[in-house]
Every structure is written in C-alpha cells, then in structure tokens.
N, C-alpha and C positions, 0 to 999 in steps of 0.2 A: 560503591554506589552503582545504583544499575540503570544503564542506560541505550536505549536504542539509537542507532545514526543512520539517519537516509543516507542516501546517495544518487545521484544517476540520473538528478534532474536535468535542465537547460532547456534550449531554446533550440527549437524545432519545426520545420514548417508542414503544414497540413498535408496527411498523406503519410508524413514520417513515423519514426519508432524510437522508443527509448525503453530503455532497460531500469527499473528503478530495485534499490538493494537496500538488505535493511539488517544491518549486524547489533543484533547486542551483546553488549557487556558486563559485566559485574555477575552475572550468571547464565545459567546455559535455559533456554525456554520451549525445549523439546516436549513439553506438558504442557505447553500452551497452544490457544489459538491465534492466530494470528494473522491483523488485518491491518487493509492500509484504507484509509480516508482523504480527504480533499477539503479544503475549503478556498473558492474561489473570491475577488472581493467582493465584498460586501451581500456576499451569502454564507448563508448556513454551514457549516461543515456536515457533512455526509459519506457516510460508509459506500466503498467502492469493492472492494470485495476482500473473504476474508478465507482463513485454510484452515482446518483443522491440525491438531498437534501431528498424526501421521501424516499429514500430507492428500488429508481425502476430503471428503464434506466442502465443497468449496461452496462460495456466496458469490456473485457479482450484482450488483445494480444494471437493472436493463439497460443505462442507456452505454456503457462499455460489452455488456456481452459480443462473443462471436471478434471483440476487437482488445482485448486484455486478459490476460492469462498469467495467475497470481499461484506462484510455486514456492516449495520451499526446499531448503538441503538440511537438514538434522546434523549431518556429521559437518558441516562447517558454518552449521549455525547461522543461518540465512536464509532470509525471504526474499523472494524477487515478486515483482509487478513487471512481468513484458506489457510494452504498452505499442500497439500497431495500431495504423491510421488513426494516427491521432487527428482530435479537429480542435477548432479555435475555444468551442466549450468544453475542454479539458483542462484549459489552461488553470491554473489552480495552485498551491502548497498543498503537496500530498506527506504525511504522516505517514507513521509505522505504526502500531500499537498492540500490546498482547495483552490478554485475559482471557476467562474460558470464554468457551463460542456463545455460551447465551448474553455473555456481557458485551461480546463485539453484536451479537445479533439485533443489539439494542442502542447501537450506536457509543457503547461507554468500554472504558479500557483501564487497565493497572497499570501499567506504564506507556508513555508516548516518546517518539521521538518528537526531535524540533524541527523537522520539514526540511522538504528540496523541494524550492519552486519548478513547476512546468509552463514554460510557457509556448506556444502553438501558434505561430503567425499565418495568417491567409493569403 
C-alpha cells in the first residue's frame, strides 16, 4: 500500500522555523513531482509549493516566497518544506502529495499524505 507521512509539524512562535518531511512508502517516487499543500480552518486547501522529480522546477505561492524553501533527497526518498519566519497565517495541516507537475500545478495529486498540523502563535 503506498503511502506518504509528514512529519515535522508543531507549535511555533512567530519569527521561528520548522523543518517539515515527507517519506513515502510502498514505492520509491523519484518520477514524480512532488508538493506540499495547506489547509487552514475553514479555508480552502492550497498548494504552497511543489519540486519537480530532479529536484528543479520549483513552485511556491507568493505569500511563502523568499521565507520556505521546499527540497528533496531522491536517494533517501524525501521531501522537505524548510519553513522560516513563520507567521500566525501559516498556521495550517500541511500535506505531502505526488503527481506529475501539471497535476500538482493544478492543485490535484495521486497520492496524499494525512497531515502534520502547524501552528504559529503571536
């Protein structure tokens, strides 16, 4: 069964950093793109930035740029979201998800993880 797992979320106060990680399982997704998303309550979920399978092509949503820097490792099969100065509208469940890049381009994914909450105090 193939499955993505966050990690790396918690509770943070503004200003701070967290490292979010994203391993899957059941097969290897070195072919894939791969992106991580957000959904805060009772809003939308929305794509925050996504990587292409090398490791190029990256996406971010403006309002992270210049402060979230989304990498990946191929040979231990992992994604990271550095997340710096975080602020209180980040607070969120952030997802992992792969598909090719035009399906994360479009907000849609082949497989999801089940989230690690962020939460961002003032």
């Amino acid at each position: 069964q193939v499955q993505l797992v966050e990690s790396g979320g918690g509770l943070v106060q503004a200003g701070g950093s967290l490292r979010l990680s994203c391993v899957p399982s059941g097969r290897t997704f070195s072919s894939y793109a791969m992106g991580w998303f957000r959904q805060a309550p009772g809003k939308e979920r929305e794509s925050v930035a996504h990587i292409g399978p090398s490791g190029g092509n990256t996406y971010y949503v403006d309002s992270v740029k210049g402060r979230f820097t989304i990498s990946r490792d191929n040979a231990k099969n992992t994604v990271y979201l550095q997340m710096n100065n975080l602020k209180p509208e980040d607070t969120a469940v952030y997802y992992c998800a792969a598909a090719p890049v035009w399906k994360l381009e479009i907000g849609r994914g082949d497989y999801w993880g089940k989230g690690t909450l962020v939460t961002v105090s003032s």
